[in-house]
C-alpha angles and dihedrals in degrees: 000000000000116000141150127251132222111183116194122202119233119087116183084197130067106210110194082222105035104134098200097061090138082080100071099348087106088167090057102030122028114228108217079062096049107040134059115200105223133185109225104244088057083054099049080049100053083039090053096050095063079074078227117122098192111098121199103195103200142154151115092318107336087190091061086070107031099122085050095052103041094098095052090048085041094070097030083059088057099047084053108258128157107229123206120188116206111208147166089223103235096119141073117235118207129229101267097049096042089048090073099045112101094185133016117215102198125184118183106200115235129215086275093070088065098229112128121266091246098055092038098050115049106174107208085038094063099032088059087054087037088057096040117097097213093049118112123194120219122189113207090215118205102161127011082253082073095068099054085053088058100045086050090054090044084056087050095056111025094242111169119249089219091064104042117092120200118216126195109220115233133121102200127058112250096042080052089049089046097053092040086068109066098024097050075063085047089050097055091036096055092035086249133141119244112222116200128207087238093175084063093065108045090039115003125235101326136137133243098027 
């Protein structure tokens, strides 16, 4: 569906894999060369002149800034525009921020992502998605092992097969071929979605597309 992307800086996790690290790796990626500091209503104008009225707030972690981007949702909302909040699921949004939000992404992160288990499960965090209707759940998979931690976390908190997503984590073409395989069985098998990388694809792992 074509949308446009705003990607704040800011994560409160550290994922071995993450492949956007440029957002909160400052040893790696300085940040006065990663991120523009931006006033909301510069950034409602660059959004509406895409002529798209479908917003993906990502990150990083969006959550980490929500006080800081009502506004900005605040007048997307009244131009029309569908807005749809990546997480990690480890806060806690409030109700203002979570009023504007027509559908939550959320991605808890699995031992794979190499985050200890206290900073990537926060209970109260993932029961309030869990209990939300227009919250979707996306796995980042590694190993077929992956997939039966996932599975575990969906019974603990009475996630619905039918909104979770599995994803199989590559960032090259053939080792994303090689893992749909045998996850795309794994999907049918457990009742879940599969979810592609489907910018990969069509442009390999690059920035700004």
């Amino acid at each position: 569906m074509p949308c446009v992307f705003l990607r704040l800086a800011l994560c409160n996790l550290r994922c071995s894999w993450c492949d956007t690290k440029y957002t909160w790796d400052w040893k790696h990626y300085p940040y006065d060369q990663q991120v523009l500091d931006m006033e909301p209503d510069d950034i409602v104008q660059q959004i509406v002149a895409y002529n798209c009225n479908h917003l993906v707030l990502t990150g990083g972690e969006p959550t980490l800034q929500a006080s800081q981007t009502v506004p900005l949702l605040q007048s997307l909302q009244s131009r029309g525009f569908f807005i749809e909040v990546e997480t990690n699921g480890t806060i806690l949004p409030d109700k203002e921020f979570s009023e504007l939000v027509n559908q939550w992404n959320v991605s808890p992160k699995l031992n794979n992502s190499g985050n200890s288990r206290a900073h990537r499960e926060v209970g109260r965090a993932l029961s309030y998605f869990a209990e939300a209707t227009n919250a979707y759940f996306k796995y980042v998979i590694c190993t077929p092992e992956d997939v039966e931690e996932a599975t575990s976390l969906n019974e603990s908190y009475a996630i619905p097969p039918s909104r979770t997503l599995l994803m199989p984590q590559a960032t090259d073409t053939s080792e994303l071929s090689k893992k749909s395989e045998w996850l795309t069985e794994l999907c049918k098998k457990k009742g879940f979605r599969f979810s592609n990388r489907l910018h990969i694809l069509l442009w390999g792992a690059r920035r700004g597309i």
